[in-house]
C-alpha positions in Angstrom: -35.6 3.8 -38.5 -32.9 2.7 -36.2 -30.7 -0.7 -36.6 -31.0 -2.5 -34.3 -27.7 -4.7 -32.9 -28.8 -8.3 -32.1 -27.9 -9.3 -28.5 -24.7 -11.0 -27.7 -25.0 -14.7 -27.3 -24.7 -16.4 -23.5 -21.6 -17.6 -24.6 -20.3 -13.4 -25.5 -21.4 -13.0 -22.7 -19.6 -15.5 -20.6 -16.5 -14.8 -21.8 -16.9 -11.3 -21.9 -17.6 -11.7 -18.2 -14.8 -13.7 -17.1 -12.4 -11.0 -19.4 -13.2 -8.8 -16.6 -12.8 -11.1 -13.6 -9.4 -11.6 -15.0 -8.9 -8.2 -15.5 -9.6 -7.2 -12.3 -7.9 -9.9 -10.8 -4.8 -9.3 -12.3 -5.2 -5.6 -11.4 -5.5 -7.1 -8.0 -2.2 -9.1 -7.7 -0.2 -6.0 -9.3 -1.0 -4.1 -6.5 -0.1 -6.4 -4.1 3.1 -6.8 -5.9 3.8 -3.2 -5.3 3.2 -3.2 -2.2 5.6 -6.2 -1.4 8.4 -4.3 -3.2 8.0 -1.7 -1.7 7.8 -2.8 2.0 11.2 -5.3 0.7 12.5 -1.8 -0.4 11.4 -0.3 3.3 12.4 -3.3 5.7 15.7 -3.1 3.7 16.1 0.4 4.3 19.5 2.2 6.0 19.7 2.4 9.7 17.9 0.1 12.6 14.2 0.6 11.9 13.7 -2.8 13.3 11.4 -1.7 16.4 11.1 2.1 17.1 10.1 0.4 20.5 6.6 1.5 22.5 4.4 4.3 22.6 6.0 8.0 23.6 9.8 6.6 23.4 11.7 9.7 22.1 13.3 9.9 18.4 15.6 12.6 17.6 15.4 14.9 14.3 17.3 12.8 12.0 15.4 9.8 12.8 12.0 11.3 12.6 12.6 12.3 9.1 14.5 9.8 7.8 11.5 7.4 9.4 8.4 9.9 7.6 10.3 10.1 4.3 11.1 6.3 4.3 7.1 5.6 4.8 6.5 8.1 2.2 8.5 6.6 -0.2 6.6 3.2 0.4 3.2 4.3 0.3 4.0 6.2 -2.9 5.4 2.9 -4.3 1.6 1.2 -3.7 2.6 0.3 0.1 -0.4 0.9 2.8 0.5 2.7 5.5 -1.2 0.2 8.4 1.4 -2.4 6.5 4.0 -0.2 6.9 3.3 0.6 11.2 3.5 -3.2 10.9 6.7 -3.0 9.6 8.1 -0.8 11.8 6.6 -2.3 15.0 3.2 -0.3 15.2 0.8 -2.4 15.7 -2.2 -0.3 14.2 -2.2 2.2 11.6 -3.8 4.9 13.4 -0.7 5.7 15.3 1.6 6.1 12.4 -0.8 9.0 11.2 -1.0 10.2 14.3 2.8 9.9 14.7 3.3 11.0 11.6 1.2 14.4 12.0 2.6 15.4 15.5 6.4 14.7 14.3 5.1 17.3 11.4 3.9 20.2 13.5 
């Protein structure tokens, strides 16, 4: 016959639950610390990324890639992209992407 384990007491329990809301919420605040390093890293970047200015103005080569590899580099240091657009004067995120795939191609 099986043993049987005897059921954790409300107090286990309690603690074992708020374990896990700390847990997650200090999962939480490390990825928003990532993110703020790396848009400090980004809005500290070389050149004038201040404002790319308003939709269609022209970037040449160097700027295009230095401005995709620069995002890049955020977002694959826990920055969003929509925070990064924000950064760089876009106002939404869909642009960037959209940006990001026509300067691509």
């Amino acid at each position: 016959m099986a043993r049987r384990t005897p059921k954790p007491s409300g107090e286990a329990v309690r603690t074992a639950a708020r374990i896990k809301e700390l847990e997650r919420e200090i999962l939480r605040k490390d990825k928003a610390l990532a993110e703020t390093a790396a848009l400090l890293v980004l809005k500290k970047s070389p050149g004038d990324l201040g404002n790319l200015g308003g939709r269609g103005r022209y970037h040449g080569r160097e700027t295009r890639e230095m401005i995709l590899a620069l995002i890049e580099e955020a977002v694959t240091a826990g920055a969003r992209r929509s925070c990064c657009s924000d950064l760089m004067g876009r106002p939404t995120s869909w642009r960037v992407t959209n940006v990001e795939r026509s300067w691509r191609s």
